[in-house]
DRENGU-168104 format. One record per residue (C-alpha): residue number from 1; residue in three letters; x, y, z. Coordinates in steps of 0.25 Angstrom, whole numbers. Layout:
{atom NUM,ala,{X,Y,Z}}
...
//
This chain:
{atom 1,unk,{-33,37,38}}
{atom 2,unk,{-39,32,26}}
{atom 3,unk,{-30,25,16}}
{atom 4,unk,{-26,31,4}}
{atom 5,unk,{-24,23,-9}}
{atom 6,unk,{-15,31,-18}}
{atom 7,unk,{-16,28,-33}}
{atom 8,unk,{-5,22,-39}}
{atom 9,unk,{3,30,-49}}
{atom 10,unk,{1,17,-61}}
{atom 11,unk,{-11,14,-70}}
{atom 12,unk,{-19,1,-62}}
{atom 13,unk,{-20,-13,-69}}
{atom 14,unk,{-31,-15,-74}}
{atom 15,unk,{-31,-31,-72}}
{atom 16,unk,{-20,-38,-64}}
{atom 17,unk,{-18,-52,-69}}
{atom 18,unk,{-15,-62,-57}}
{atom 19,unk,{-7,-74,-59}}
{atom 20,unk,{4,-83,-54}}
{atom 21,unk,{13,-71,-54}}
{atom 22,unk,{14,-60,-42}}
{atom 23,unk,{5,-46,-44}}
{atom 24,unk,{12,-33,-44}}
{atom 25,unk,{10,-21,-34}}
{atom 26,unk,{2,-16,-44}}
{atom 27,unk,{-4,-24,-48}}
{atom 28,unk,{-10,-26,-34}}
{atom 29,unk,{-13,-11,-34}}
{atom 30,unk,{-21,-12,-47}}
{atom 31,unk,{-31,-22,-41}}
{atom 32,unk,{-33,-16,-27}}
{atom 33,unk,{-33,-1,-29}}
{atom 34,unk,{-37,-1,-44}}
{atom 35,unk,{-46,-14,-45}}
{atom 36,unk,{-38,-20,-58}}
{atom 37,unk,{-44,-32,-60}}
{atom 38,unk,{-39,-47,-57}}
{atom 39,unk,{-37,-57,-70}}
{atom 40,unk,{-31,-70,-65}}
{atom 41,unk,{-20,-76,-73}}
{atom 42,unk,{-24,-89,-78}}
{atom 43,unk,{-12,-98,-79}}
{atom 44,unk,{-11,-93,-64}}
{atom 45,unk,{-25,-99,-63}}
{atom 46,unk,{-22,-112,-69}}
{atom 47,unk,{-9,-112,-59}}
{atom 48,unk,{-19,-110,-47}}
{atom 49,unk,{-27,-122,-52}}
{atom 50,unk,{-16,-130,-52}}
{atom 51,unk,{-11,-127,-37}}
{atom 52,unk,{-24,-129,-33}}
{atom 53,unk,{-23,-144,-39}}
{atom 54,unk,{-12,-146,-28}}
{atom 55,unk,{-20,-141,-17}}
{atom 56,unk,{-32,-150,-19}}
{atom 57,unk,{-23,-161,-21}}
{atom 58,unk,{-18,-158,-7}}
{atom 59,unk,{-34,-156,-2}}
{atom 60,unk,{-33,-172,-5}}
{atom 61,unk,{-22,-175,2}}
{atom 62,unk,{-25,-182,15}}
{atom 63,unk,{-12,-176,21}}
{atom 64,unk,{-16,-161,27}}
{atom 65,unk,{-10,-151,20}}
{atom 66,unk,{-10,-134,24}}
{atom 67,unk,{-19,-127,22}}
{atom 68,unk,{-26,-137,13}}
{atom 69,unk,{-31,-148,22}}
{atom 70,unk,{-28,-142,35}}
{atom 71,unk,{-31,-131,43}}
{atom 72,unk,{-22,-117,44}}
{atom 73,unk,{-12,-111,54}}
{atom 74,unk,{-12,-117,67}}
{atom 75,unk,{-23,-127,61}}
{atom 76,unk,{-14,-131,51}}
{atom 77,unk,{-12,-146,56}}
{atom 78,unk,{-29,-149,56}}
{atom 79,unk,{-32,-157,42}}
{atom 80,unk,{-45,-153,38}}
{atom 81,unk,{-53,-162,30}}
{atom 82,unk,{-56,-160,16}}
{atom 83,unk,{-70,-156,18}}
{atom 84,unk,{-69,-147,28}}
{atom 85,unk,{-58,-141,18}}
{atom 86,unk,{-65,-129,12}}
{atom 87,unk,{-73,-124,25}}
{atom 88,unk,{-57,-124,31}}
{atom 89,unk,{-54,-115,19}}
{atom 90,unk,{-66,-104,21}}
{atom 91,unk,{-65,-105,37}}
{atom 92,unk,{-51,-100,35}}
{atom 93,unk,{-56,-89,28}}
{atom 94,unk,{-69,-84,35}}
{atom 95,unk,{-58,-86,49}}
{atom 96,unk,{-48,-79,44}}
{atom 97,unk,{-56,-68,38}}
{atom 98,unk,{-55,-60,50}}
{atom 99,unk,{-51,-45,48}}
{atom 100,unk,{-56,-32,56}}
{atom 101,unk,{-56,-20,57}}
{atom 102,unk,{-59,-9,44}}
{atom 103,unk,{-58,-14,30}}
{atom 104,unk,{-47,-15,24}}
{atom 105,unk,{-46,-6,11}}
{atom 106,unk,{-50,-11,-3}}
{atom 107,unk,{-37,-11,-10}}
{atom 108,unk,{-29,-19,3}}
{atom 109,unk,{-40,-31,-2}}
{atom 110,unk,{-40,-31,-17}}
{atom 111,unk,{-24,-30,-15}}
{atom 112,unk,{-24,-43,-5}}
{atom 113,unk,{-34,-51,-14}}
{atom 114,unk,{-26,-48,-28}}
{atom 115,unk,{-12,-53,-20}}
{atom 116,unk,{-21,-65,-13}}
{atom 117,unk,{-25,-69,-27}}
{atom 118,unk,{-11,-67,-33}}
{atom 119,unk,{-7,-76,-22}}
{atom 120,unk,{-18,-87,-27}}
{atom 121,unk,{-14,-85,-41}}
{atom 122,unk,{1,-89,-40}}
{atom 123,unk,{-6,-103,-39}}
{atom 124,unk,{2,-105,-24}}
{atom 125,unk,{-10,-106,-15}}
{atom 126,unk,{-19,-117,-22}}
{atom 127,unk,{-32,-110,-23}}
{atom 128,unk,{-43,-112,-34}}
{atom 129,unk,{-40,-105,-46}}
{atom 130,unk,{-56,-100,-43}}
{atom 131,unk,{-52,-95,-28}}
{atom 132,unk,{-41,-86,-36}}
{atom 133,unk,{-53,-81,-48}}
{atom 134,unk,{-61,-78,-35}}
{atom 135,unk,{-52,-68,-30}}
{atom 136,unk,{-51,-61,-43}}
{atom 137,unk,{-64,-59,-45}}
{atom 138,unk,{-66,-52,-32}}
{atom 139,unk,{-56,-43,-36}}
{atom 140,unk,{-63,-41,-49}}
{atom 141,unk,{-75,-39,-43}}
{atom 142,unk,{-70,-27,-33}}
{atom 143,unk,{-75,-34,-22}}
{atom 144,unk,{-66,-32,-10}}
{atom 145,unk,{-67,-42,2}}
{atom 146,unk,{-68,-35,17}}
{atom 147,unk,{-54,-37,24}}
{atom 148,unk,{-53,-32,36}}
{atom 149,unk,{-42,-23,43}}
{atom 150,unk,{-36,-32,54}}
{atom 151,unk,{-33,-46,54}}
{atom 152,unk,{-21,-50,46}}
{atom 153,unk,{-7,-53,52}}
{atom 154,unk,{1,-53,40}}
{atom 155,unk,{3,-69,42}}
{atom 156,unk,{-3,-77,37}}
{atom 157,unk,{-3,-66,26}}
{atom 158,unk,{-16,-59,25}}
{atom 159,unk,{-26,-68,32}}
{atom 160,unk,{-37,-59,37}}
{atom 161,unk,{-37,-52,24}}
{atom 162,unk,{-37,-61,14}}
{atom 163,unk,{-48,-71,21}}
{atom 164,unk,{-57,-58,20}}
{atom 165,unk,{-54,-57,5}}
{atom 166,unk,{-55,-73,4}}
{atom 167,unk,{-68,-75,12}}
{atom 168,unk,{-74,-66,1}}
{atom 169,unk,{-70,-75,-9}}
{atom 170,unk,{-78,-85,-1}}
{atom 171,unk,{-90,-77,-2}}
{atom 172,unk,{-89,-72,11}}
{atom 173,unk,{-86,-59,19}}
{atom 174,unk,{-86,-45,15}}
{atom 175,unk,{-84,-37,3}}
{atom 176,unk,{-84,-24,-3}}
{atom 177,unk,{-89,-24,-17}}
{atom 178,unk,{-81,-16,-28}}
{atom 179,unk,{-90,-2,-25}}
{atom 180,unk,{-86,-5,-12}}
{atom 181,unk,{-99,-10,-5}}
{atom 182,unk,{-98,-20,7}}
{atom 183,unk,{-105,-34,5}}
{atom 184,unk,{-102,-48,7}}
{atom 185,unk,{-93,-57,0}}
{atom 186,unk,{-105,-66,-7}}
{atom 187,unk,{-113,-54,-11}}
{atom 188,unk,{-100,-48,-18}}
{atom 189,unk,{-95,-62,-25}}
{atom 190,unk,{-110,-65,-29}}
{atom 191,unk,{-110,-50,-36}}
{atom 192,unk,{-97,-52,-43}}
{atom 193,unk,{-101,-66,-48}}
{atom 194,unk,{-89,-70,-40}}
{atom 195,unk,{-92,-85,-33}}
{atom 196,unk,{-85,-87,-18}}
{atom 197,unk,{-75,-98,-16}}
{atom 198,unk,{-75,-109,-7}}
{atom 199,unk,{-61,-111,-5}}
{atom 200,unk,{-54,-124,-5}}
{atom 201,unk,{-43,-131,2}}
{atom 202,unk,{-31,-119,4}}
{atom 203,unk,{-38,-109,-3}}
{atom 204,unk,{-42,-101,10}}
{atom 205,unk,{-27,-101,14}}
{atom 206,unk,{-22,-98,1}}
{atom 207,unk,{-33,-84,1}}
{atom 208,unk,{-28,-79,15}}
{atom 209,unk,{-14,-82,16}}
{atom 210,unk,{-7,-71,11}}
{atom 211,unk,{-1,-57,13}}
{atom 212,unk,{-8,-52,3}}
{atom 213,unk,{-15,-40,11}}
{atom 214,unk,{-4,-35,16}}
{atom 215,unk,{4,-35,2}}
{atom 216,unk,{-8,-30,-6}}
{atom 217,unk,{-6,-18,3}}
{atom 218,unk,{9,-18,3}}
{atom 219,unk,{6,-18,-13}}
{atom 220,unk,{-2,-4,-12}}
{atom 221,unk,{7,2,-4}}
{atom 222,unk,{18,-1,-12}}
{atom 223,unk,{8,8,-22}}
{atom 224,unk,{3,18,-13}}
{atom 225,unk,{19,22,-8}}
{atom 226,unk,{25,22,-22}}
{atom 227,unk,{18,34,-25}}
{atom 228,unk,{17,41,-12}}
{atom 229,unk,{34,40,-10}}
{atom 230,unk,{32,47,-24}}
{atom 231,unk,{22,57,-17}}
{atom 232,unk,{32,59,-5}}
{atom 233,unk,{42,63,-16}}
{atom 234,unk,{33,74,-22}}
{atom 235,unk,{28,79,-7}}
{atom 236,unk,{44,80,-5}}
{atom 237,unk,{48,88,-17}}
{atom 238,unk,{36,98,-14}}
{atom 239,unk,{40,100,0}}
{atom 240,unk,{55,102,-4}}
{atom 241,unk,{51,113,-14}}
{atom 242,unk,{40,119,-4}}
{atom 243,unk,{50,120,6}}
{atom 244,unk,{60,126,-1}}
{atom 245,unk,{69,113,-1}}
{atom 246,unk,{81,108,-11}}
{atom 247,unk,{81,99,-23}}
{atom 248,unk,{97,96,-21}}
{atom 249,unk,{96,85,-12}}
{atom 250,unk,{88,75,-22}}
{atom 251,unk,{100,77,-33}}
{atom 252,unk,{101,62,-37}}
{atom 253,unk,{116,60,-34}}
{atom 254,unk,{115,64,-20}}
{atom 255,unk,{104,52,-20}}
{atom 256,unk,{112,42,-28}}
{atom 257,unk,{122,45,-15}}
{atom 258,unk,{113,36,-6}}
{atom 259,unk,{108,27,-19}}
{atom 260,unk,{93,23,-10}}
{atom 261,unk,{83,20,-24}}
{atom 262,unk,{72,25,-17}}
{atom 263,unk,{78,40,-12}}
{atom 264,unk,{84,40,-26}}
{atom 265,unk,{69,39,-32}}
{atom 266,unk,{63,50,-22}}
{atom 267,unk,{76,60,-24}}
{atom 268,unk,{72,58,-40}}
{atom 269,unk,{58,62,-37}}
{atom 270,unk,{60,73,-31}}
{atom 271,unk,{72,78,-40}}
{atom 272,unk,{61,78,-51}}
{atom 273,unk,{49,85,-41}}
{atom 274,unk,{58,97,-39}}
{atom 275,unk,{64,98,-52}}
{atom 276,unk,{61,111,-58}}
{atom 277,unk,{55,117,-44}}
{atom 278,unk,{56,130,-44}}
{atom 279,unk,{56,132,-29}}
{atom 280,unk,{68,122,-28}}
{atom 281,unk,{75,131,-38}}
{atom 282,unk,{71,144,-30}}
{atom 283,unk,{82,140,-18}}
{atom 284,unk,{92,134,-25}}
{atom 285,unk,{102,146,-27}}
{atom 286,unk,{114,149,-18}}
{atom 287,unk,{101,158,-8}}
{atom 288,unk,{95,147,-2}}
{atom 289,unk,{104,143,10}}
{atom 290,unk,{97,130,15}}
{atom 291,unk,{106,118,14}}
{atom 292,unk,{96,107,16}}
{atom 293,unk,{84,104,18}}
{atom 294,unk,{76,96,30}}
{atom 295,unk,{77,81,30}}
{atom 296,unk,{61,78,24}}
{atom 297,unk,{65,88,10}}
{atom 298,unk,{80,83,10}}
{atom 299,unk,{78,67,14}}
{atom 300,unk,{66,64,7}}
{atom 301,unk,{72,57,-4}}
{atom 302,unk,{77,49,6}}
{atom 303,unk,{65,46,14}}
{atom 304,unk,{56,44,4}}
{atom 305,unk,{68,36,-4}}
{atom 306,unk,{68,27,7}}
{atom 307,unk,{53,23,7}}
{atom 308,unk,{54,20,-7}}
{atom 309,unk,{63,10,-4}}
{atom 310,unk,{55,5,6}}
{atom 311,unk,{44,3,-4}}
{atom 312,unk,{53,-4,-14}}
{atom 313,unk,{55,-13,-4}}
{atom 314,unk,{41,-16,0}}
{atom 315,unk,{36,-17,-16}}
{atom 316,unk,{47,-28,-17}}
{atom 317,unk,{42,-35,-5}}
{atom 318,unk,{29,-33,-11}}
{atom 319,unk,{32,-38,-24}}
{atom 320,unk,{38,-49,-17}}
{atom 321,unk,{26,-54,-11}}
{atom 322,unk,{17,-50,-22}}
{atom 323,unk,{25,-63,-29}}
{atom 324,unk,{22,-72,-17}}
{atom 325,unk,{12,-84,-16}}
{atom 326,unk,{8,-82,-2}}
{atom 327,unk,{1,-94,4}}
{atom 328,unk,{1,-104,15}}
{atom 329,unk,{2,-115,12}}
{atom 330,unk,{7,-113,-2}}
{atom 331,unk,{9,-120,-17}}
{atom 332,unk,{24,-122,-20}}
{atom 333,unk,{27,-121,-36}}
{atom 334,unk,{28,-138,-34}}
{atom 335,unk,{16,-139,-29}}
{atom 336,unk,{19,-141,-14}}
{atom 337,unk,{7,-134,-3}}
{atom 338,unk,{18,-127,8}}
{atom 339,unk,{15,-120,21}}
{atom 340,unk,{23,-106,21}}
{atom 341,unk,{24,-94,28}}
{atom 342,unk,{24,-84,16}}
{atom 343,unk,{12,-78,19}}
{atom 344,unk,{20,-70,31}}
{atom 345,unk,{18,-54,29}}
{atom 346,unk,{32,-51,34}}
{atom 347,unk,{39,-47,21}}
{atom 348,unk,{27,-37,18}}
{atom 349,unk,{25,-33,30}}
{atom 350,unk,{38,-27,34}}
{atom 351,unk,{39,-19,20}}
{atom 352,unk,{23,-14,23}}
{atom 353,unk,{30,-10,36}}
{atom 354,unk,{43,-3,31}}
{atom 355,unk,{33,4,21}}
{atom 356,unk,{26,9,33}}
{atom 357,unk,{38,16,37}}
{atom 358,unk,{43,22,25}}
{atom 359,unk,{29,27,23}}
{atom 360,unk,{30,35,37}}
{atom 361,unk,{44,42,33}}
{atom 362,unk,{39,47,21}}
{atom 363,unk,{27,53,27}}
{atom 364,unk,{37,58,39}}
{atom 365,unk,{45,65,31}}
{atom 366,unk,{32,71,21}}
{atom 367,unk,{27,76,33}}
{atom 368,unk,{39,84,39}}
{atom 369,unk,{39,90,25}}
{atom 370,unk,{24,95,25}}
{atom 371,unk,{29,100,39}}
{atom 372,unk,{40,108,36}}
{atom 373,unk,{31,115,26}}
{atom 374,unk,{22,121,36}}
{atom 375,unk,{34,126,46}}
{atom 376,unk,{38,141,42}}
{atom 377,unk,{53,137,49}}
{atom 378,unk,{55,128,39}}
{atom 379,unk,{47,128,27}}
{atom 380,unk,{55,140,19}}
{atom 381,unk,{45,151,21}}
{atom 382,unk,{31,145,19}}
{atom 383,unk,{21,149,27}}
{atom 384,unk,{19,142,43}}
{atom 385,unk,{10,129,39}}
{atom 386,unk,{10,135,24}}
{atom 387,unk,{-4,144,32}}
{atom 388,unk,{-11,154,22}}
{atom 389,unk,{-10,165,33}}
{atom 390,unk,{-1,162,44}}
{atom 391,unk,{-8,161,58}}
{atom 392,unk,{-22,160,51}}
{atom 393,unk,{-20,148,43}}
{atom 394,unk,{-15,136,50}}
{atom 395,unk,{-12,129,34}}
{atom 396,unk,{-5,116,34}}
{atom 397,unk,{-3,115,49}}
{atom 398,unk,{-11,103,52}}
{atom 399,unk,{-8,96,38}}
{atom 400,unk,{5,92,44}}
{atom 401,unk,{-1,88,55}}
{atom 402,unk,{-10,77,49}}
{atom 403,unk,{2,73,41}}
{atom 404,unk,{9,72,54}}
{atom 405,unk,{-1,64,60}}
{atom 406,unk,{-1,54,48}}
{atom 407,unk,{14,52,51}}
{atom 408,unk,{13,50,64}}
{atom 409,unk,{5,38,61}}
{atom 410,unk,{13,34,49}}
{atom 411,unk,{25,33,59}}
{atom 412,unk,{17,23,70}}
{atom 413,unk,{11,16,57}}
{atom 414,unk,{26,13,52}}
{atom 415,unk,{26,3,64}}
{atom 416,unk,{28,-10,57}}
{atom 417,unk,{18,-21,58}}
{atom 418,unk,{26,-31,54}}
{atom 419,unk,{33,-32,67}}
{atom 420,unk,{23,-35,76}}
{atom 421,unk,{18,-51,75}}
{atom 422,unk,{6,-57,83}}
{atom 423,unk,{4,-72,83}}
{atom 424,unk,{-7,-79,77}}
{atom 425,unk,{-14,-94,72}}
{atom 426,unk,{-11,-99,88}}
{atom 427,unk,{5,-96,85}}
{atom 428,unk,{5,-102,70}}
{atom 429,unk,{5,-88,65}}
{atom 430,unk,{15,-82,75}}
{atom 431,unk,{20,-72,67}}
{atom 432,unk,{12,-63,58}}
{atom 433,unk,{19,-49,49}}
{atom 434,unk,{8,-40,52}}
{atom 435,unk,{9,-36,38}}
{atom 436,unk,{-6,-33,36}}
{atom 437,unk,{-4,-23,46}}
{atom 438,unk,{10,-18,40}}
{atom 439,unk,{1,-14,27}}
{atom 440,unk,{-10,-8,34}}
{atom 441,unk,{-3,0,41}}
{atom 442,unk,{6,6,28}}
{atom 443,unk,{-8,8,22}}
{atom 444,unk,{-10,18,32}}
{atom 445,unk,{3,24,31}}
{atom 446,unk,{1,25,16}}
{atom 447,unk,{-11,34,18}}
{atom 448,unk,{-4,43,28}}
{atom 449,unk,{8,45,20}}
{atom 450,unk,{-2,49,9}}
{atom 451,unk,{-7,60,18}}
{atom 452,unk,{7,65,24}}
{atom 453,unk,{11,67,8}}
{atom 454,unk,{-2,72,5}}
{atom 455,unk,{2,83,17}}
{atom 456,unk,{15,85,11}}
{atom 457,unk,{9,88,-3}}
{atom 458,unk,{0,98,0}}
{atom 459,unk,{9,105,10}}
{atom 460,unk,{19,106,0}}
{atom 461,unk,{9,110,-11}}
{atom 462,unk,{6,121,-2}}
{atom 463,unk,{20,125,0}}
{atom 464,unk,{24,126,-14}}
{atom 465,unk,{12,134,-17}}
{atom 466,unk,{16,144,-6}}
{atom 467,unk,{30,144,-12}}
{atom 468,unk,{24,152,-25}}
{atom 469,unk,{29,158,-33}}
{atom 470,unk,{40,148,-32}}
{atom 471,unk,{34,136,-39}}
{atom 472,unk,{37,119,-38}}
{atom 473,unk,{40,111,-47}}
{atom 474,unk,{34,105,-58}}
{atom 475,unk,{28,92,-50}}
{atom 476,unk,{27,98,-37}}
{atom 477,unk,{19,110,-42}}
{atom 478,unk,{10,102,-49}}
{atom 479,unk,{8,94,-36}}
{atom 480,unk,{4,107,-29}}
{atom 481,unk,{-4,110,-39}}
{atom 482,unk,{-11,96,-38}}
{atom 483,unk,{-12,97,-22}}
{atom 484,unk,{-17,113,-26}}
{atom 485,unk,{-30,105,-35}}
{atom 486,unk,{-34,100,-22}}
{atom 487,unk,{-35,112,-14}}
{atom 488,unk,{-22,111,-6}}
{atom 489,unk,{-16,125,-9}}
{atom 490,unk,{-12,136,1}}
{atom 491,unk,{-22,143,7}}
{atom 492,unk,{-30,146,19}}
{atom 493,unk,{-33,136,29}}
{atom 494,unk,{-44,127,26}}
{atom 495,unk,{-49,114,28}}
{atom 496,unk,{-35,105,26}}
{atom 497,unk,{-40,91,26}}
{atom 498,unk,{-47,89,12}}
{atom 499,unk,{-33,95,7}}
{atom 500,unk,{-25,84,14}}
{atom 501,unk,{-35,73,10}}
{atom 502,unk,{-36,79,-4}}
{atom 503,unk,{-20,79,-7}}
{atom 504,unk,{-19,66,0}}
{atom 505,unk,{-27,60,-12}}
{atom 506,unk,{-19,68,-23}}
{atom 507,unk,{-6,59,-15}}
{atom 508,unk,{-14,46,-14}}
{atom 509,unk,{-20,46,-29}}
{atom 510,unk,{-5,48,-33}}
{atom 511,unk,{-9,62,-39}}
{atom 512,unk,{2,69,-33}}
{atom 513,unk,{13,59,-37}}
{atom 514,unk,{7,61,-53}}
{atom 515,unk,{6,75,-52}}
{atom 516,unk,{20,76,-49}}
{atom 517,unk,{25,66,-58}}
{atom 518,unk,{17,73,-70}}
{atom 519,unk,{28,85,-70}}
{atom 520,unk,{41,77,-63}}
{atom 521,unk,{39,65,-72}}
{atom 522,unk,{39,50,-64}}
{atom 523,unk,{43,49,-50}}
{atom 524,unk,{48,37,-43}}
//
């Protein structure tokens, strides 16, 4: 299952400023999906400079301190002498740059080299105010380091990752270059004019230690979900007029009854999809004999409410940690070089987690909708699988299928990660928070919930269109009529899979979410 990006619904920075101060969500969207570029504050600059003072002053000292003049985790108590200093720094690199598997997608890495460098420039780790320019200018150059799938354990932070993405700014390893050719590092620097570091005492510490790969992701599914929770509401409000379902429920004083911030936003949205539908309107006289409809029109609100509380959540997690100098060991604000465990991945691997499972309710819940559409005992007189000639055409059978599929595997992939620990650094490391995992994971989900309301769209697309001459509403025609551009109309039977794939992408560009809100004005 490939993963789908979807555009986010603001205009991108064109520059991000970097300084002492935390980045936004995004602002880490801007650099990794939409290449913003990178300017470095430069009172930030001089403040990196001056922690750096303290840290060769401590170089000097012939007491061992971490990380500066000794070796790491279980090698922690081995002094290391001053000459063999800077070949302790890249060997800690080049060791722990040890991924496998696929690469890792382009965004994940831009988004985990901005947040290293945000790290760098709070002036807490005690780099060279050049290790920091370095970084920025690999962003600036498009130049995007190989990080491998497998090899981080969420603790400390990032490891694998970030010492791909820092034996690049060595001058070694592998690239992709901004047309996305693979060379190596030194050939990729040289072209850019971009020379390679030799990292002093600490400095290869302060580039892997981190969680940054695991928030950068957490940061662009913050994005991704923002808009498909929108989505979710317009697949709802199209299936509840498509199948003949009521508008009452939503009123906003039965939601101010259970006073949840999130089902109050989703109930808002789909008051204003359905305003004005004339196929609500049709059953609404004293004829229509049903008294309420099924759980996955009626509870919506509810569901989808309760994800978008769930998300909250996790952005202030994420904003949070976006605010944090992650290091070991770290610069204190007087000046003091601690050993710390803040670069554990718990806090955001439990909300990458929790996301995980929101994101498998909402797609449950699209899907029973898609299904009832295509059940002639349930979906108010439609056509059996909305078919073009019943017995002949097979219609949207097997379009349910695949979006039963993706659930199937949404509901095994809400399994959190973050429970499991495995021990590591000869029991110095003897718990980890498997947050890389945790995100990777909800990447995945992200894409299959995509699909599941992409396959909600256009079988309510299709259901509305069969439903003439009764027509939508405003925004839900005009959705069907966005879905229609791509050839997803009703008709006979014919190849379906370009269809799904093509109104997948309407979902995961936000199309569908700004064709709706064009005629029902913002959504939540």
């Amino acid at each position: 299952m490939s993963t789908i990006a979807p555009a986010t619904a603001h205009a991108a920075a064109a520059s991000v400023t970097v300084g002492t101060g935390p980045v936004s969500i995004d602002d880490v969207v801007a650099v990794a999906r939409h290449d913003a570029t990178v300017a470095l504050d430069p009172s930030a600059l001089e403040g990196v400079a001056a922690s750096r003072a303290i840290i060769e002053g401590l170089a000097a000292d012939p007491e061992p301190h971490y990380g500066i003049s000794t070796g790491f985790g279980a090698l922690a108590t081995t002094f290391i002498a001053d000459d063999r200093r800077a070949q302790l720094q890249a060997s800690l690199v080049r060791s722990h740059a040890a991924g496998s598997g696929a690469e890792v997608e382009r965004e994940v890495v831009r988004a985990l080299m901005l947040l290293r460098l945000s790290t760098l420039m709070t002036g807490r780790t005690g780099v060279r105010r050049e290790t920091a320019e370095t970084y920025a200018a690999i962003l600036n150059a498009g130049i995007t380091p190989v990080v491998r799938e497998y090899g981080s354990l969420g603790c400390s932070g990032d490891l694998a990752p970030l010492a791909h993405c820092a034996l690049v700014a060595m001058g070694e390893g592998e690239v992709r270059t901004a047309d996305g050719v693979p060379t190596d590092a030194a050939s990729a620097l040289a072209a850019a004019g971009i020379t390679p570091l030799r990292l002093g005492e600490k400095e290869g510490l302060a580039l892997i230690n981190g969680t940054d790969g695991m928030l950068g992701m957490l940061a662009l599914a913050i994005d991704d979900l923002r808009m498909l929770l929108t989505t979710a509401d317009i697949a709802a409000a199209m299936s509840i007029e498509g199948l003949m379902g009521t508008d009452a429920v939503f009123a906003a004083d039965l939601h101010a009854l259970r006073p949840q911030r999130g089902q109050a936003a989703s109930a808002a949205n789909l008051r204003r999809l359905l305003a004005g539908s004339p196929i609500v309107a049709s059953h609404k006289g004293p004829e229509c004999t049903r008294v309420q409809d099924a759980y996955s029109l009626r509870c919506a609100p509810q569901v989808h409410g309760a994800a978008r509380d769930t998300l909250a959540h996790a952005a202030s997690v994420a904003e949070a940690e976006l605010a944090s100098a992650v290091d070991n060991p770290v610069l204190t604000l007087d000046g003091r070089v601690e050993s710390n465990g803040n670069f554990h991945g718990a806090p955001v691997g439990y909300v990458l987690d929790f996301l995980a499972i929101a994101v498998a309710d909402v797609a449950s819940m699209s899907e029973r909708r898609t299904d009832r559409f295509l059940d002639r005992g349930r979906n108010q007189g439609l056509p059996p699988f909305l078919a073009h000639e019943v017995g002949v055409d097979s219609g949207l059978m097997i379009a349910q299928y695949t979006a039963a599929g993706i659930v199937s595997e949404l509901k095994r992939l809400a399994v959190p990660a973050s429970v499991d620990s495995i021990p590591s650094s000869a029991m110095q490391e003897d718990h980890v928070s498997m947050g890389w995992a945790a995100a990777r994971k909800l990447r995945r989900s992200i894409d299959g919930l995509t699909r599941v309301l992409a396959i909600e769209v256009m079988t309510a697309a299709r259901g509305l269109a069969l439903r003439a001459p009764l027509e939508p509403g405003a925004a839900t025609g005009d959705v069907v009529s966005l879905v229609a551009e791509v050839g997803a109309v009703p008709g006979p039977d014919r190849f379906l899979s370009p269809e799904i794939e093509a109104v997948t992408g309407l979902v995961g560009s936000g199309a569908v979410v700004a064709q709706a809100a064009a005629a029902a004005g913002a959504l939540d």
